[in-house]
C-alpha positions in Angstrom: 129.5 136.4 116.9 133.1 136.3 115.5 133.6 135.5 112.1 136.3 136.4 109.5 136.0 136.4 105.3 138.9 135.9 103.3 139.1 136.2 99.3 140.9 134.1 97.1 141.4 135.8 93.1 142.1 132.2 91.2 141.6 134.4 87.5 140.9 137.9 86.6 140.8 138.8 82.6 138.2 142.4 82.7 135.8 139.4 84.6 136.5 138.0 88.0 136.4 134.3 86.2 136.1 132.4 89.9 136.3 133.8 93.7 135.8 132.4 97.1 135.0 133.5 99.9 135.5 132.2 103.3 133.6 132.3 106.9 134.1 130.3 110.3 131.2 129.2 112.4 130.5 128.1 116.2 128.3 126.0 118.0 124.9 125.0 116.7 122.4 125.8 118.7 120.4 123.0 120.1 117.4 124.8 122.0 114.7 124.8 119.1 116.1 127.7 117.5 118.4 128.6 114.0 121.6 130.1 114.0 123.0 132.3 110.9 126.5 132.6 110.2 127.6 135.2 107.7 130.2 135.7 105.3 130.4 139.1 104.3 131.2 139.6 100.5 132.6 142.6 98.8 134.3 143.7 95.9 132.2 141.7 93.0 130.0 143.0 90.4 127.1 144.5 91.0 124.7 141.7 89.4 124.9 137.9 89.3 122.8 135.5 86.9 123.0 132.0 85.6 124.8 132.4 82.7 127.5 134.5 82.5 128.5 134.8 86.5 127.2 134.4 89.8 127.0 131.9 92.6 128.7 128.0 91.7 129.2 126.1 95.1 128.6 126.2 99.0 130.8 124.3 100.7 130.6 123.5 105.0 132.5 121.6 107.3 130.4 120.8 110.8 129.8 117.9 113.1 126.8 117.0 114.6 126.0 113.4 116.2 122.6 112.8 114.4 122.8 114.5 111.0 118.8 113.8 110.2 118.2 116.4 112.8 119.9 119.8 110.5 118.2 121.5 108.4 120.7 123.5 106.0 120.4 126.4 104.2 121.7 129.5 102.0 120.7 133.0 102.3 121.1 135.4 99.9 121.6 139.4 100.8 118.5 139.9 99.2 116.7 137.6 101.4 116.5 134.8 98.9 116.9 131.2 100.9 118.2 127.9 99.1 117.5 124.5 100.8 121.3 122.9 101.0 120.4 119.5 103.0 117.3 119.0 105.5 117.0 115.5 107.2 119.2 113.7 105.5 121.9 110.8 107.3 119.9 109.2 109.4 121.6 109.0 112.8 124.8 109.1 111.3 127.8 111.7 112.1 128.7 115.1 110.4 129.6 116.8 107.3 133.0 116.7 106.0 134.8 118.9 103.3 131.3 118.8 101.5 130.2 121.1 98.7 127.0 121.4 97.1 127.3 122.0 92.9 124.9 122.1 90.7 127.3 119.7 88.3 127.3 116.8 90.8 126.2 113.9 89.7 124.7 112.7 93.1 121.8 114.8 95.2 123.0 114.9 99.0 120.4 112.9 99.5 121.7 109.6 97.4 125.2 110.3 99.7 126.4 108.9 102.8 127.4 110.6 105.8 129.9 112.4 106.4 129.1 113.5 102.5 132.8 114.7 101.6 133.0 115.4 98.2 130.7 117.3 95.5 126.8 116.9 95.6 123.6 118.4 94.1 121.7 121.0 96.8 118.0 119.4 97.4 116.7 123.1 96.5 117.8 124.8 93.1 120.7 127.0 94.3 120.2 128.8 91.5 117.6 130.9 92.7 120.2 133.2 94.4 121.3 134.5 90.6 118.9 136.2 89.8 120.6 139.7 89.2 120.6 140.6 92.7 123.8 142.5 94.1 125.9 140.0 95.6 128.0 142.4 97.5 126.6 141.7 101.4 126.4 139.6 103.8 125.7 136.1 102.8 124.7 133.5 105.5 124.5 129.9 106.4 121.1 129.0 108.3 121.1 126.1 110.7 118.4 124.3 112.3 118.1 121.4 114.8 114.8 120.2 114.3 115.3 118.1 117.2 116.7 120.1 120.0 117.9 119.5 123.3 119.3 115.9 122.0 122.2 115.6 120.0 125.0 118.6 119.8 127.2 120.1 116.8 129.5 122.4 115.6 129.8 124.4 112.4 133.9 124.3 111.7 133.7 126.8 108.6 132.5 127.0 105.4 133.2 129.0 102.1 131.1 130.5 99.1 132.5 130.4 95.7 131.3 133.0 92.8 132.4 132.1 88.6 131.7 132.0 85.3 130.0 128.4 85.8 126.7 129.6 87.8 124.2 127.3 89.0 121.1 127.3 87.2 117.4 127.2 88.6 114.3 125.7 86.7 111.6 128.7 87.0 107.7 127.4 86.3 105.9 129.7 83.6 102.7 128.2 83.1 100.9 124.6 83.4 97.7 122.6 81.9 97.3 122.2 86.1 96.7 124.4 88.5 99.3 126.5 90.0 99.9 127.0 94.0 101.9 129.8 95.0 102.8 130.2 98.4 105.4 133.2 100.2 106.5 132.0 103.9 108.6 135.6 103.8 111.6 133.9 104.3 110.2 131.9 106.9 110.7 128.2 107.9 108.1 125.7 107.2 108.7 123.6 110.5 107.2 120.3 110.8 105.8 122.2 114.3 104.5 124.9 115.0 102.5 126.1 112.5 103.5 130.0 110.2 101.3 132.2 108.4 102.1 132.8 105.6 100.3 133.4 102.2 99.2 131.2 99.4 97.5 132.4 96.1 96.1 129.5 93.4 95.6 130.0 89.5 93.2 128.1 87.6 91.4 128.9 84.7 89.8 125.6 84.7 89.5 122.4 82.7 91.9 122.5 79.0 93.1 126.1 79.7 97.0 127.1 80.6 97.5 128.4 84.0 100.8 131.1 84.2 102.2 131.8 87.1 101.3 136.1 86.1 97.9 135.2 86.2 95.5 136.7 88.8 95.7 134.4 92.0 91.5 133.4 91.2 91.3 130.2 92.7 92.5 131.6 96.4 94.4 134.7 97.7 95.1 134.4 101.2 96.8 133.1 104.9 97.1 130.2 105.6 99.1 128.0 108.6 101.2 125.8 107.1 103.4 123.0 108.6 105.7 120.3 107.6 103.4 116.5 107.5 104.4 112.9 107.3 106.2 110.4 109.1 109.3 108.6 107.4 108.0 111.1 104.5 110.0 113.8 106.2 113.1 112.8 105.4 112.0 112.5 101.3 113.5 115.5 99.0 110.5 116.7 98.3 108.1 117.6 101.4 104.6 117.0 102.2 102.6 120.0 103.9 99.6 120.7 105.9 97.4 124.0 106.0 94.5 125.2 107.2 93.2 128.6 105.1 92.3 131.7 107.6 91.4 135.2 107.7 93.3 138.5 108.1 92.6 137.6 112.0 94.3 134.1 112.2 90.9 132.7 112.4 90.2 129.1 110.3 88.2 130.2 107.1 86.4 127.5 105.4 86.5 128.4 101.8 86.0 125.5 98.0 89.7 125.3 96.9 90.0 124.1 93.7 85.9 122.7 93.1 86.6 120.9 96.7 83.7 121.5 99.6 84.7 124.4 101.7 86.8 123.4 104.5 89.8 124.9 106.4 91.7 122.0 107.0 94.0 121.0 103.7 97.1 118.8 102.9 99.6 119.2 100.2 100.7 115.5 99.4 104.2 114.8 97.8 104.2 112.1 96.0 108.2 111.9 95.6 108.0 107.7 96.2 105.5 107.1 93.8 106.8 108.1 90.6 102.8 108.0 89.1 101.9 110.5 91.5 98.4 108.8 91.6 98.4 105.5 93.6 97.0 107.7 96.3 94.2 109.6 94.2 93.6 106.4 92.5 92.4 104.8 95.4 90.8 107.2 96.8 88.8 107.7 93.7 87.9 104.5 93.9 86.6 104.0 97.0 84.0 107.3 96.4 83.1 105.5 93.3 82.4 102.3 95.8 80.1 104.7 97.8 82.8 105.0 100.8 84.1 108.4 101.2 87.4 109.2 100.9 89.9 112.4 100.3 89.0 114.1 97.6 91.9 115.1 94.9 93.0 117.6 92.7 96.7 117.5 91.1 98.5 120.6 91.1 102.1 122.6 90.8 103.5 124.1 93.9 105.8 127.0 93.9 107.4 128.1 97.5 109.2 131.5 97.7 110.0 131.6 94.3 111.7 127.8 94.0 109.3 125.0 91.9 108.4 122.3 94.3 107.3 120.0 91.8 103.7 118.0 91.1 101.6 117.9 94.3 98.0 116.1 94.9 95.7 119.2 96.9 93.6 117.1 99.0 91.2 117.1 102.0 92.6 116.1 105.6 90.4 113.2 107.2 88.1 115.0 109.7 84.3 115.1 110.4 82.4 117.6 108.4 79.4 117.3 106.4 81.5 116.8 103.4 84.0 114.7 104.9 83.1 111.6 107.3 80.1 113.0 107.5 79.2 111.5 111.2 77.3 113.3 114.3 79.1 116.1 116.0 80.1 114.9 119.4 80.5 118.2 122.2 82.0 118.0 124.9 78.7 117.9 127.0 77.4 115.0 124.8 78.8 112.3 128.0 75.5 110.0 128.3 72.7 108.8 126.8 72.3 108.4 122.6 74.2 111.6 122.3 77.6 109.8 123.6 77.3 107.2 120.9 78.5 109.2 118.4 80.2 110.5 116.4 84.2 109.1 116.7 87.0 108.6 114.2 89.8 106.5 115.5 92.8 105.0 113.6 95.6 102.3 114.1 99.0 104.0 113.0 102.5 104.9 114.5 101.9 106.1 118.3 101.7 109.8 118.2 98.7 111.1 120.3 96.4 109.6 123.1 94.6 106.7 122.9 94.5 102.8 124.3 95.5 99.4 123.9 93.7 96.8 122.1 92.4 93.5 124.7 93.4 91.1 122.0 97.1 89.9 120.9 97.2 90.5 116.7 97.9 88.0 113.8 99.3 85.4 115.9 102.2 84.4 113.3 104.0 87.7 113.7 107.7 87.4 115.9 106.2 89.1 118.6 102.7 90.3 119.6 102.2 94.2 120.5 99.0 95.0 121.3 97.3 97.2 118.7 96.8 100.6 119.5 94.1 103.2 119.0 94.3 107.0 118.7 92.0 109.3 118.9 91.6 111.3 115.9 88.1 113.3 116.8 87.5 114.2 119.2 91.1 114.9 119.4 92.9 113.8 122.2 93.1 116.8 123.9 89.9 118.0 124.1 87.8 114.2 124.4 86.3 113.9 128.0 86.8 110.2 129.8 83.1 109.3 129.5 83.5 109.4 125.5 87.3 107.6 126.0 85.2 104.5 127.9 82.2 104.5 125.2 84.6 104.2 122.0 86.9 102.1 124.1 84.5 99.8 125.5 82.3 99.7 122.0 86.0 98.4 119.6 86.6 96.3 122.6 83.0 94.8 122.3 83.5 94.5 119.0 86.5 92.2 119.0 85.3 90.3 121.9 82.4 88.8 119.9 84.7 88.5 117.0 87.1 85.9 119.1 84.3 84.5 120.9 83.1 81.6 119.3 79.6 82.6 118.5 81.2 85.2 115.8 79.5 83.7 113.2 75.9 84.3 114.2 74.4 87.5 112.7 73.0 88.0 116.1 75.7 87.3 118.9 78.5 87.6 116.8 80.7 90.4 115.2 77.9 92.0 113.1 76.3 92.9 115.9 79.0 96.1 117.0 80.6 96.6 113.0 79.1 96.7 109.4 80.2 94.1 107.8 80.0 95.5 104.2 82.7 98.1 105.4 84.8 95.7 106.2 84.5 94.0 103.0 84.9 97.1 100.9 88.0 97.9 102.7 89.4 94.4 102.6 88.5 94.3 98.6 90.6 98.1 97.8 93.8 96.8 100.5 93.8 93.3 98.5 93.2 95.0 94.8 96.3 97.6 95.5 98.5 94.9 97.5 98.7 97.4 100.1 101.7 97.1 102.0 100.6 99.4 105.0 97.4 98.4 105.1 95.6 96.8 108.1 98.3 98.3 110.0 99.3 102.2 109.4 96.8 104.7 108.7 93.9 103.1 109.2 90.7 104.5 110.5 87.8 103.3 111.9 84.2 106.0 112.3 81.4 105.2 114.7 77.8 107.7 114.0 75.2 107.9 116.8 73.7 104.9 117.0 75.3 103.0 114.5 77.7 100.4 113.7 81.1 100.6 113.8 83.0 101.2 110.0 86.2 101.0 108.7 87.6 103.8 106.7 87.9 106.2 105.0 91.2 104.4 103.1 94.6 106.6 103.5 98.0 106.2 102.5 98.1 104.0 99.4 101.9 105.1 98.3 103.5 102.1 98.2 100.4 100.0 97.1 99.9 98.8 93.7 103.1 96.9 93.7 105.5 99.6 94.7 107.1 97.9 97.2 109.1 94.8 96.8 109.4 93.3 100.8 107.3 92.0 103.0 105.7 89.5 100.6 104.8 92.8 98.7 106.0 91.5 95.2 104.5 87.9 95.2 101.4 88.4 92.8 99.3 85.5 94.5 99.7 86.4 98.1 97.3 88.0 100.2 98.0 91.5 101.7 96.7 90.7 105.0 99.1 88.0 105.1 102.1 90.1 105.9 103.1 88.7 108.8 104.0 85.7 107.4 107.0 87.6 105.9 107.3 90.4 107.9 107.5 91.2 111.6 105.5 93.2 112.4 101.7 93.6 114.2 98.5 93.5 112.5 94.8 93.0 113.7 93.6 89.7 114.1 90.5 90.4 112.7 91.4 89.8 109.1 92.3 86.2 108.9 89.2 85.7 111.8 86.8 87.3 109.1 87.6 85.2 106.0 86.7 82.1 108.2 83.3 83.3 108.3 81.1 81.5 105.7 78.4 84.3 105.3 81.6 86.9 105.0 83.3 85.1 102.4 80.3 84.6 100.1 79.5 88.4 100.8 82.9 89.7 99.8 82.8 87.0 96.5 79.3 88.7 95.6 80.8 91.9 96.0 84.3 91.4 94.1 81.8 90.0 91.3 79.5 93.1 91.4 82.7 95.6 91.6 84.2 94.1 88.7 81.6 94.5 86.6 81.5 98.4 87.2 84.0 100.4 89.6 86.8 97.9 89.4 86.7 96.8 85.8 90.1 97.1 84.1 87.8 99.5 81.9 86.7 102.0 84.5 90.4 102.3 85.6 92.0 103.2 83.0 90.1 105.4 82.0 91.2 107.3 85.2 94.7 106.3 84.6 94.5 107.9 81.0 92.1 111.1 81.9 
């Protein structure tokens, strides 16, 4: 690689007050792998900090033709690696003449592409002062997250040292738990999965956690990976994991009080400025008698930078604990044994799965038909004789719930689903004003010769009124109603059901009952205030 450094002396009284260093790049690679391009540094002090000198501002010029794809960063010579930008512009074009200070008033992620001018990093750039010699070679790491697509070009970019360093917040201690997890300097990709190694502190209920306490709670590998959907492209990221053993293999082990399980998630919850619409909900549904993720709210530090609040909580999977269904093998392809156990959901296509028979909600623009994926088994390892019975049972399902007989307890709908799922489910999407529900994210479980049931609830961000579109912020609409403000598709079962006499009357008994008890004003705040 061909590079060249140049040094620019603005000031020098016995202290080097500001110098800048300078560095040309090449092509970015767009093949699924990084590309560093250095900037050797020489001839400063042999310790920077954040208060007297040290690093002030990174500045790059590049172009790339979808700008949501790079994923930006500084490394320090000591290893130490600073988040710049990382999905941010959308499809939009390149970055022009921009520098990242910790003085700007916007984050890169309030700008607009091609982001000339000054913004804040999205990671604490301060992190690189922190007495290390900066003397060394200093690099620029870029990703394409999405390779073989769009192409780009890093033009140059520069490195400035002064008396006005950047600061970094550093987490001591916390009422809450403390995560600690060291990638050793690698990438948390949102695929494949890295080792790396996570310790947690806490000393229980009313004590202070610090971050020099013995790692108690957990101490270590686990596979980590990047999680969401349009939650990718938020500042602060969501994560999976699943814990193992020194030989890569999945460990089940209680994190935090939690059921032993391997399989975890590390929510964000950067657009819900309670942090708790999600573990609210959840809560309440468990409290309903309808299992759902369980929570515990935590601090998460990542190779040494302060990540924020997170919510530890379980990933939706079938475990005894969990959605505590029949295992289904692979061998289990007749007879009682291939009625269950399934989880299925209706979200954004990603994996395998099938095409509802039935047009949804009729008032929506235009009329997708729903789509199923298989969450477990999982789509790769499912044989066709369980894809037909799960397929042919929902099918069966919303046949007699369009037919006209779907009132009759016999002939109708109740005879494939359990109807006091279905009006739990409606009762916590209606109560929240869920914006996504119906729609995203939601799962439906099938046991060995058992009904069909909706659940467990997931992804309750932007309920409780934060969201203000799709008929989101009218008080006295119904959630399931969406489509008469939105396009977009939703199951036709939910304005079918609340035709049905015996349904309605159920679902009033029920609100009545809840009201009284889980759902009283009373019972939630005191989770709000605990």
């Amino acid at each position: 690689m061909k590079y060249i450094f140049t040094s620019i002396f603005i000031f020098s009284f016995y202290t080097i007050v500001a110098q800048t260093f300078y560095g040309t790049g090449e092509a970015i690679p767009d093949d699924g792998t990084s590309m560093m391009y250095p900037i050797e540094v020489i001839g400063l002090a042999d310790e920077i900090d954040s208060i007297t000198f040290g690093l002030e501002m990174v500045c790059i010029n590049l172009t790339h033709t979808w700008n949501s794809d790079l994923d930006i960063r500084l490394v320090a010579p000591d290893g130490t690696i600073v988040l710049l930008s990382a999905n941010n512009g959308w499809d939009l074009d390149n970055y022009t003449n921009t520098c990242f200070i910790d003085t700007a008033s916007l984050n890169i992620t309030e700008g607009y592409p091609p982001y000339t001018g000054y913004f804040r990093p999205q990671g604490q750039m301060g992190l690189v002062n922190n007495y290390q010699d900066p003397n060394g070679e200093w690099n620029l790491l870029i990703y394409d997250t999405y390779p073989f697509a769009d192409a780009g070009e890093l033009l140059d970019w520069n490195i400035t040292f002064g008396d006005e360093p950047a600061s970094a917040f550093t987490l001591k201690e916390s009422n809450l738990p403390i995560v600690i997890i060291n990638t050793s300097s690698q990438l948390i990709l949102n695929d494949p999965r890295i080792v790396a190694d996570m310790g947690i502190i806490d000393n229980g209920a009313g004590e202070i956690n610090y971050v020099t306490d013995i790692l108690n709670n957990y101490d270590g590998k686990i596979a980590i990976e990047l999680r969401g959907a349009s939650s990718l492209g938020f500042p602060q990221k969501s994560y999976a994991f699943e814990t193992q053993n020194e030989l890569g293999e999945n460990n089940n082990v209680s994190l935090l009080g939690m059921p032993e399980e391997n399989d975890w998630i590390l929510y964000a919850p950067y657009d819900d400025k309670s942090f708790m619409r999600n573990s609210l909900t959840y809560e309440l549904s468990n409290q309903m008698g309808r299992y759902a993720s369980r929570c515990k709210f935590c601090e998460v530090v990542i190779n040494g930078e302060y990540l924020g609040v997170y919510v530890l909580m379980e990933k939706i999977k079938r475990d005894n604990n969990r959605v505590d269904i029949a295992e289904l093998d692979i061998d289990d392809i007749a007879g009682d044994s291939l009625t269950g156990g399934y989880i299925v959901k209706i979200d954004w296509i990603g994996s395998d799965g099938w095409y509802s028979n039935y047009l949804p909600d009729q008032t929506a623009p235009w009329n997708n038909f729903i789509y199923y994926q298989y969450v477990y088994p999982e789509d790769a390892i499912i044989k066709p004789q369980q894809k037909n019975y799960i397929q042919d049972y929902i099918d069966s399902f919303e046949t007699a719930l369009d037919g006209d007989d779907y009132m009759d307890t016999l002939l109708g709908w109740r005879n494939y689903a359990s109807e006091s799922s279905f009006i739990d489910y409606l009762i916590l999407n209606e109560i929240s004003k869920n914006v996504d529900g119906y729609r995203l994210s939601t799962f439906l479980y099938k046991d060995k010769n058992e009904k069909l049931r909706i659940g467990p609830v997931w992804d309750y961000n932007l309920a409780w009124h934060n969201a203000d579109y799709c008929g989101n912020e009218i008080v006295g609409e119904w959630a399931y109603a969406i489509t008469d403000y939105c396009a977009t598709d939703l199951p036709f079962w939910w304005r079918k059901l609340v035709t049905d006499t015996l349904y309605n009357n159920n679902l009033r008994c029920r609100w009545e009952e809840l009201r009284e008890s889980t759902l009283s004003e009373e019972n939630i705040f005191h989770y709000i205030d605990s």
